[in-house]
C-alpha positions as CSV (number, residue, x, y, z in Angstrom):
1,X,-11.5,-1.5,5.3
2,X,-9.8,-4.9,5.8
3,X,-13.4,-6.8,5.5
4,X,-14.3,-5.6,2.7
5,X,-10.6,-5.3,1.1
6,X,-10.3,-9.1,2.2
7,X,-13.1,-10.1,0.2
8,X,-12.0,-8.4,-2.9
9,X,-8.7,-9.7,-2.7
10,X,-9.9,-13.4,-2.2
11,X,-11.5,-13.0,-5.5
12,X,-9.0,-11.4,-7.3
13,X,-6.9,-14.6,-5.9
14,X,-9.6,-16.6,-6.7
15,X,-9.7,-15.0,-10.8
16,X,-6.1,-15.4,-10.8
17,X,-5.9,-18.8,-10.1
18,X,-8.5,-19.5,-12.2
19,X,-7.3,-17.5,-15.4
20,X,-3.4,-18.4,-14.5
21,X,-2.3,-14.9,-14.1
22,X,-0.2,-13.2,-11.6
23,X,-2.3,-10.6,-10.6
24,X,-0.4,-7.3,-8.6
25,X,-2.1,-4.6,-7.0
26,X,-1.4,-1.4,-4.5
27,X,-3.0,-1.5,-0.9
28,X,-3.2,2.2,1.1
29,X,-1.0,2.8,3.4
30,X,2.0,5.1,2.9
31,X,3.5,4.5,6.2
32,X,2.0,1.3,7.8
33,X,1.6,-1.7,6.6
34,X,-1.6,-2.6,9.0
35,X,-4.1,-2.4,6.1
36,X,-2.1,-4.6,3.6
37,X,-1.3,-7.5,5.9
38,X,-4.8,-7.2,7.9
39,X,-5.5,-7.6,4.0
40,X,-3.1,-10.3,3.2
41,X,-4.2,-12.5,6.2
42,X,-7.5,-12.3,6.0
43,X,-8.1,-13.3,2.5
44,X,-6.2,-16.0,0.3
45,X,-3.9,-13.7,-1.6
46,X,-0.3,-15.5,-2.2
47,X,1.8,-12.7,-1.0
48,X,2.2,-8.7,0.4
49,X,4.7,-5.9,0.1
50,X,4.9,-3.9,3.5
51,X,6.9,-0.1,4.3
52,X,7.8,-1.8,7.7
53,X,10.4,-4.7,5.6
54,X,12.1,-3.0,2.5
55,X,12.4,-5.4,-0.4
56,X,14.8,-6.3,-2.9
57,X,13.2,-6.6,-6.5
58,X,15.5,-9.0,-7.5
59,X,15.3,-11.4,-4.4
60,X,10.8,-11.1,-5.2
61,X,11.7,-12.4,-9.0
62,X,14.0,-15.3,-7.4
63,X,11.1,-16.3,-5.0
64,X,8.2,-16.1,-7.7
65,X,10.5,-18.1,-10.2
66,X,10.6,-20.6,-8.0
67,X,7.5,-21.1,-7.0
68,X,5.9,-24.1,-8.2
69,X,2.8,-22.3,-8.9
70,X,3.1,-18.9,-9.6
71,X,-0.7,-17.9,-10.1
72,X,-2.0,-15.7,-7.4
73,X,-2.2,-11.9,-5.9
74,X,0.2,-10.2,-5.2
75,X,-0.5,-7.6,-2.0
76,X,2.1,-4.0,-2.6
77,X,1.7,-1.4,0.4
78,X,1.5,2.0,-0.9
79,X,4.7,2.5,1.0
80,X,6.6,-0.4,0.0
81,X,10.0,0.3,-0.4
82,X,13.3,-0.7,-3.2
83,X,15.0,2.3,-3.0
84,X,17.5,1.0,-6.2
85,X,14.1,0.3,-7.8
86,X,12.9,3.9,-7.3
87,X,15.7,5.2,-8.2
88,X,16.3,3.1,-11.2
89,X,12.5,3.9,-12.1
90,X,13.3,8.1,-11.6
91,X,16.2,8.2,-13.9
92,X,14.0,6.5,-16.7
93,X,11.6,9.2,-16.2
94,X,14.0,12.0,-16.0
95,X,15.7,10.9,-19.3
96,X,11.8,9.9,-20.8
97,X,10.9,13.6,-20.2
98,X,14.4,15.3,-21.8
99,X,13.6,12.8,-25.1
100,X,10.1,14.3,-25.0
101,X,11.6,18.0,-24.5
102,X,13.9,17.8,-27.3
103,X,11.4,17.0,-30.2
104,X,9.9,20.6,-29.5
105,X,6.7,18.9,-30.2
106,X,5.2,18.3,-27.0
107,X,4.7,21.5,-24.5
108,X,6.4,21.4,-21.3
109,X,3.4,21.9,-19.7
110,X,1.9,18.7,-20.7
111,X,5.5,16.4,-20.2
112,X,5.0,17.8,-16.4
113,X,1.4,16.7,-15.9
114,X,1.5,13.5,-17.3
115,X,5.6,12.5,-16.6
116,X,6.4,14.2,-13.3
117,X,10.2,14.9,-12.1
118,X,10.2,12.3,-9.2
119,X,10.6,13.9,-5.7
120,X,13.5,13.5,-3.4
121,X,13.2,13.9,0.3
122,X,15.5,15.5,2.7
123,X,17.2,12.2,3.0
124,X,17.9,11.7,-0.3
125,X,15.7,8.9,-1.1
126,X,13.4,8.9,-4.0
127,X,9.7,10.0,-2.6
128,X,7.0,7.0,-2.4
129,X,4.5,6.4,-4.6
130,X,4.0,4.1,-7.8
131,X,5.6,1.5,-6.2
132,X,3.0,-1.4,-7.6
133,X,3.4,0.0,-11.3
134,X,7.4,-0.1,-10.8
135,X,7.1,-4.3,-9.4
136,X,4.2,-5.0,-12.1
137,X,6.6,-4.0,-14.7
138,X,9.8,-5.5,-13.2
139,X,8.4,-8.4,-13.2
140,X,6.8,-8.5,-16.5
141,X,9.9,-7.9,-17.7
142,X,12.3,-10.3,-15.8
143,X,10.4,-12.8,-14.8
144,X,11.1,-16.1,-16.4
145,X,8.3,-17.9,-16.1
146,X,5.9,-17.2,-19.0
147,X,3.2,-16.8,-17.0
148,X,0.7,-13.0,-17.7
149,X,1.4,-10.5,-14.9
150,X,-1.7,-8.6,-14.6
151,X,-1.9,-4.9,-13.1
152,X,-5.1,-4.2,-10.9
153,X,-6.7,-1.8,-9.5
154,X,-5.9,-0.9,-6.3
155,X,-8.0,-1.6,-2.7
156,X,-7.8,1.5,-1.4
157,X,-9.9,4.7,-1.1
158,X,-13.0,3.7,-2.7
159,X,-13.7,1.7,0.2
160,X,-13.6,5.5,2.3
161,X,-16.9,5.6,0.5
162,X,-18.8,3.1,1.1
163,X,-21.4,2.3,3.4
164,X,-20.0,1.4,7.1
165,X,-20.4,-1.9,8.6
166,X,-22.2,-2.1,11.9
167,X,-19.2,-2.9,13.4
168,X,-17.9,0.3,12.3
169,X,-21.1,2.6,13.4
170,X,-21.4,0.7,17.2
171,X,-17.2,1.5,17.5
172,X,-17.8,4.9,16.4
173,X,-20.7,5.2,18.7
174,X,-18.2,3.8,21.4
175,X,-16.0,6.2,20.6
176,X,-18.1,9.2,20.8
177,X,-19.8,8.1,24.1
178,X,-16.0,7.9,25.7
179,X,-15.6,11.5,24.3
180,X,-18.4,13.0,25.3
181,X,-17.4,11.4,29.2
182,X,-14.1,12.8,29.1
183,X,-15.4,16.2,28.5
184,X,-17.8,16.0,31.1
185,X,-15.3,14.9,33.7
186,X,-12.8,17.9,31.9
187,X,-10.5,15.8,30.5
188,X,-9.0,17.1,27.6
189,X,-6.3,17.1,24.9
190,X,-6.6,13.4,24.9
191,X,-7.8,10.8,22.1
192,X,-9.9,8.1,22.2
193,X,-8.7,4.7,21.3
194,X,-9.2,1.0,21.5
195,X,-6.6,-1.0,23.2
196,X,-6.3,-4.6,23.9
197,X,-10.3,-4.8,23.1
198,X,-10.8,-1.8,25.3
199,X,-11.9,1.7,24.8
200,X,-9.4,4.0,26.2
201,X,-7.7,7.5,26.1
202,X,-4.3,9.0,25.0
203,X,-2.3,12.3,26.0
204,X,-2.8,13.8,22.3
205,X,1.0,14.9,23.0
206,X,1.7,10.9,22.6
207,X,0.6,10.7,19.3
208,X,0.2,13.7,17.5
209,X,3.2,14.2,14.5
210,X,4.2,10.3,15.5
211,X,3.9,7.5,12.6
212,X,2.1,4.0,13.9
213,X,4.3,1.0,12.2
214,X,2.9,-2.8,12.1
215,X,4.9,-4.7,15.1
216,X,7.4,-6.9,13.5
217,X,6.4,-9.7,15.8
218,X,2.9,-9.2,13.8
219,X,4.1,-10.5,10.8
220,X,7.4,-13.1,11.4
Protein backbone atom coordinates (compact mmCIF):
# COMPACT_ATOMS: atom_id res chain seq x y z
CA UNK A 1 0.00 0.00 0.00
CA UNK A 2 2.53 2.73 1.01
CA UNK A 3 4.69 2.08 -2.31
CA UNK A 4 2.36 2.53 -4.42
CA UNK A 5 0.38 5.29 -2.34
CA UNK A 6 3.83 7.08 -2.08
CA UNK A 7 4.20 7.37 -5.66
CA UNK A 8 0.78 8.78 -6.21
CA UNK A 9 1.14 11.23 -3.66
CA UNK A 10 4.69 12.41 -5.02
CA UNK A 11 2.90 13.28 -8.10
CA UNK A 12 -0.04 14.82 -6.83
CA UNK A 13 2.82 16.96 -4.91
CA UNK A 14 4.57 17.16 -7.87
CA UNK A 15 0.92 18.59 -9.99
CA UNK A 16 0.34 20.82 -7.14
CA UNK A 17 3.46 22.56 -7.20
CA UNK A 18 3.42 22.75 -10.58
CA UNK A 19 -0.31 24.11 -11.01
CA UNK A 20 -0.01 26.24 -7.61
CA UNK A 21 -2.72 24.49 -5.84
CA UNK A 22 -3.16 23.17 -2.45
CA UNK A 23 -4.13 19.82 -3.12
CA UNK A 24 -6.04 17.74 0.13
CA UNK A 25 -6.80 14.28 0.14
CA UNK A 26 -8.07 11.25 2.64
CA UNK A 27 -5.49 8.36 3.39
CA UNK A 28 -7.25 4.87 4.94
CA UNK A 29 -6.87 4.31 8.14
CA UNK A 30 -9.73 4.88 10.74
CA UNK A 31 -7.76 4.10 13.63
CA UNK A 32 -3.96 4.22 12.81
CA UNK A 33 -2.16 6.53 11.27
CA UNK A 34 0.70 3.90 9.87
CA UNK A 35 -0.57 4.11 6.28
CA UNK A 36 -0.71 8.00 6.05
CA UNK A 37 2.67 8.86 7.54
CA UNK A 38 4.45 5.53 5.89
CA UNK A 39 2.59 7.70 3.02
CA UNK A 40 3.73 11.08 4.08
CA UNK A 41 7.47 9.98 4.48
CA UNK A 42 7.97 8.19 1.73
CA UNK A 43 6.84 10.65 -0.88
CA UNK A 44 7.27 14.49 -1.03
CA UNK A 45 3.84 15.54 0.11
CA UNK A 46 4.04 18.88 2.36
CA UNK A 47 2.08 17.66 5.20
CA UNK A 48 -0.35 14.63 7.04
CA UNK A 49 -3.34 14.54 9.42
CA UNK A 50 -2.99 11.41 11.83
CA UNK A 51 -5.96 9.80 14.49
CA UNK A 52 -2.95 9.26 16.83
CA UNK A 53 -2.39 13.70 17.33
CA UNK A 54 -5.94 15.45 17.15
CA UNK A 55 -5.77 18.74 15.45
CA UNK A 56 -7.05 22.09 15.70
CA UNK A 57 -8.57 23.50 12.37
CA UNK A 58 -7.76 26.74 13.26
CA UNK A 59 -4.02 26.27 14.40
CA UNK A 60 -3.72 24.12 10.40
CA UNK A 61 -5.08 27.60 8.80
CA UNK A 62 -2.43 29.61 11.06
CA UNK A 63 0.48 27.21 9.86
CA UNK A 64 -0.65 27.15 6.06
CA UNK A 65 -1.00 31.00 6.15
CA UNK A 66 2.24 31.29 7.06
CA UNK A 67 3.89 29.26 4.97
CA UNK A 68 5.94 30.94 2.54
CA UNK A 69 4.84 28.63 -0.10
CA UNK A 70 1.70 27.14 0.40
CA UNK A 71 1.54 24.84 -2.79
CA UNK A 72 1.60 21.16 -2.02
CA UNK A 73 -0.43 17.91 -0.61
CA UNK A 74 -1.98 17.81 2.04
CA UNK A 75 -1.96 14.02 3.66
CA UNK A 76 -5.74 13.63 6.01
CA UNK A 77 -5.99 10.06 7.96
CA UNK A 78 -9.33 8.68 7.60
CA UNK A 79 -9.40 8.98 11.31
CA UNK A 80 -8.14 12.40 11.77
CA UNK A 81 -9.74 14.07 14.46
CA UNK A 82 -11.25 18.04 15.34
CA UNK A 83 -13.94 17.09 17.31
CA UNK A 84 -15.33 21.13 17.39
CA UNK A 85 -14.96 20.70 13.58
CA UNK A 86 -17.16 17.55 13.53
CA UNK A 87 -19.37 18.89 15.47
CA UNK A 88 -19.55 22.24 13.89
CA UNK A 89 -19.82 20.23 10.50
CA UNK A 90 -23.00 17.88 12.15
CA UNK A 91 -25.14 20.72 13.20
CA UNK A 92 -24.90 22.22 9.54
CA UNK A 93 -26.10 19.01 8.36
CA UNK A 94 -28.78 18.49 10.88
CA UNK A 95 -30.19 22.12 10.18
CA UNK A 96 -29.41 21.47 6.05
CA UNK A 97 -31.73 18.38 6.24
CA UNK A 98 -34.76 20.26 8.49
CA UNK A 99 -34.55 23.26 5.59
CA UNK A 100 -34.87 20.40 3.07
CA UNK A 101 -37.77 18.73 5.22
CA UNK A 102 -39.76 21.74 5.46
CA UNK A 103 -40.21 22.59 1.67
CA UNK A 104 -42.27 19.23 1.45
CA UNK A 105 -40.62 18.90 -1.83
CA UNK A 106 -37.98 16.54 -1.32
CA UNK A 107 -38.94 12.92 0.24
CA UNK A 108 -37.41 11.99 3.43
CA UNK A 109 -36.21 9.07 1.92
CA UNK A 110 -33.93 10.75 -0.36
CA UNK A 111 -32.64 13.77 2.43
CA UNK A 112 -31.44 10.39 4.41
CA UNK A 113 -29.50 8.82 1.58
CA UNK A 114 -27.78 11.65 0.30
CA UNK A 115 -27.54 14.00 3.85
CA UNK A 116 -27.20 11.45 6.63
CA UNK A 117 -27.97 12.40 10.47
CA UNK A 118 -24.23 12.21 11.71
CA UNK A 119 -23.56 9.42 14.33
CA UNK A 120 -22.58 9.91 17.87
CA UNK A 121 -20.75 7.25 19.74
CA UNK A 122 -21.14 6.18 23.20
CA UNK A 123 -18.78 8.81 24.23
CA UNK A 124 -20.41 11.52 22.90
CA UNK A 125 -18.20 12.40 20.12
CA UNK A 126 -19.34 12.87 16.60
CA UNK A 127 -18.48 9.45 14.62
CA UNK A 128 -15.43 9.64 12.05
CA UNK A 129 -15.67 9.92 8.74
CA UNK A 130 -15.57 12.94 6.08
CA UNK A 131 -13.00 14.39 7.80
CA UNK A 132 -10.89 15.52 4.44
CA UNK A 133 -14.22 17.10 2.95
CA UNK A 134 -14.71 19.06 6.38
CA UNK A 135 -10.62 20.53 6.23
CA UNK A 136 -10.89 20.94 2.25
CA UNK A 137 -13.78 23.27 2.89
CA UNK A 138 -12.48 25.00 6.04
CA UNK A 139 -9.87 25.90 4.41
CA UNK A 140 -11.31 27.07 1.23
CA UNK A 141 -13.17 29.18 3.18
CA UNK A 142 -10.79 30.72 5.80
CA UNK A 143 -7.78 30.59 4.32
CA UNK A 144 -6.25 33.83 3.44
CA UNK A 145 -4.03 33.28 1.04
CA UNK A 146 -5.62 33.23 -2.39
CA UNK A 147 -4.25 30.38 -3.38
CA UNK A 148 -6.99 27.17 -5.07
CA UNK A 149 -7.55 24.42 -2.60
CA UNK A 150 -8.13 21.44 -4.56
CA UNK A 151 -10.16 18.20 -3.24
CA UNK A 152 -8.60 14.73 -4.48
CA UNK A 153 -9.34 11.60 -4.55
CA UNK A 154 -8.49 9.65 -1.93
CA UNK A 155 -5.33 6.74 -1.68
CA UNK A 156 -7.11 4.24 -0.33
CA UNK A 157 -8.97 1.02 -1.20
CA UNK A 158 -8.37 0.94 -4.82
CA UNK A 159 -4.94 0.01 -4.14
CA UNK A 160 -6.71 -3.49 -2.20
CA UNK A 161 -7.10 -4.28 -5.88
CA UNK A 162 -4.31 -4.11 -7.48
CA UNK A 163 -1.74 -6.48 -8.44
CA UNK A 164 0.73 -7.30 -5.33
CA UNK A 165 4.24 -6.43 -5.38
CA UNK A 166 6.70 -9.32 -4.98
CA UNK A 167 7.55 -8.08 -1.87
CA UNK A 168 4.05 -8.67 -0.84
CA UNK A 169 3.64 -12.33 -2.45
CA UNK A 170 7.41 -13.66 -0.85
CA UNK A 171 5.94 -12.03 2.77
CA UNK A 172 2.78 -13.81 2.30
CA UNK A 173 4.54 -16.91 1.28
CA UNK A 174 6.57 -16.33 4.56
CA UNK A 175 3.77 -16.06 6.35
CA UNK A 176 2.01 -19.05 5.30
CA UNK A 177 5.18 -21.30 5.59
CA UNK A 178 5.33 -20.05 9.52
CA UNK A 179 1.61 -21.15 9.69
CA UNK A 180 1.60 -24.17 8.25
CA UNK A 181 4.90 -25.03 11.01
CA UNK A 182 2.98 -23.98 13.86
CA UNK A 183 0.26 -26.33 12.97
CA UNK A 184 2.45 -29.09 12.49
CA UNK A 185 4.31 -28.61 15.80
CA UNK A 186 0.27 -27.97 17.30
CA UNK A 187 0.56 -24.67 17.99
CA UNK A 188 -2.45 -22.87 17.81
CA UNK A 189 -4.63 -19.75 18.50
CA UNK A 190 -1.64 -17.78 17.62
CA UNK A 191 -0.89 -15.23 14.55
CA UNK A 192 1.78 -14.80 12.52
CA UNK A 193 3.68 -11.58 12.40
CA UNK A 194 6.73 -9.80 11.47
CA UNK A 195 8.76 -8.24 14.13
CA UNK A 196 11.87 -6.32 14.16
CA UNK A 197 12.47 -7.90 10.44
CA UNK A 198 11.57 -11.26 11.80
CA UNK A 199 8.75 -13.66 11.28
CA UNK A 200 7.14 -14.47 14.45
CA UNK A 201 3.93 -15.58 16.40
CA UNK A 202 1.33 -14.01 18.71
CA UNK A 203 -1.15 -15.44 21.45
CA UNK A 204 -4.29 -14.42 19.23
CA UNK A 205 -5.65 -13.39 22.86
CA UNK A 206 -2.90 -10.44 22.52
CA UNK A 207 -4.37 -8.99 19.77
CA UNK A 208 -7.69 -9.84 18.96
CA UNK A 209 -10.51 -6.81 19.76
CA UNK A 210 -7.11 -4.51 20.50
CA UNK A 211 -6.45 -1.28 18.12
CA UNK A 212 -2.59 -0.93 16.75
CA UNK A 213 -1.71 3.10 17.10
CA UNK A 214 1.51 4.60 15.28
CA UNK A 215 4.29 5.05 18.22
CA UNK A 216 4.54 8.65 18.99
CA UNK A 217 8.27 8.39 18.95
CA UNK A 218 7.55 7.42 15.12
CA UNK A 219 6.59 10.58 14.13
CA UNK A 220 8.17 13.58 16.67
Amino acid sequence: FVRRASQDATALELDAQSTERLYVTEVMGRDCGELTFGTFRHSRASMALIPETPFNIEKLIEHIAGMNDPRGLLLVAEGAEDQDLMWRHAADIIIFREALASGGIIPQGLIDQHFPLPQIDAFGNVKKGGIADMVTFELQQNLPQKIPIVRMPDLGYQYRSMDPLKADLDLAEMFAKEAVSLLLRGKRGRMVAMQNGRISSLPLADVVGKKRSLQRESYR
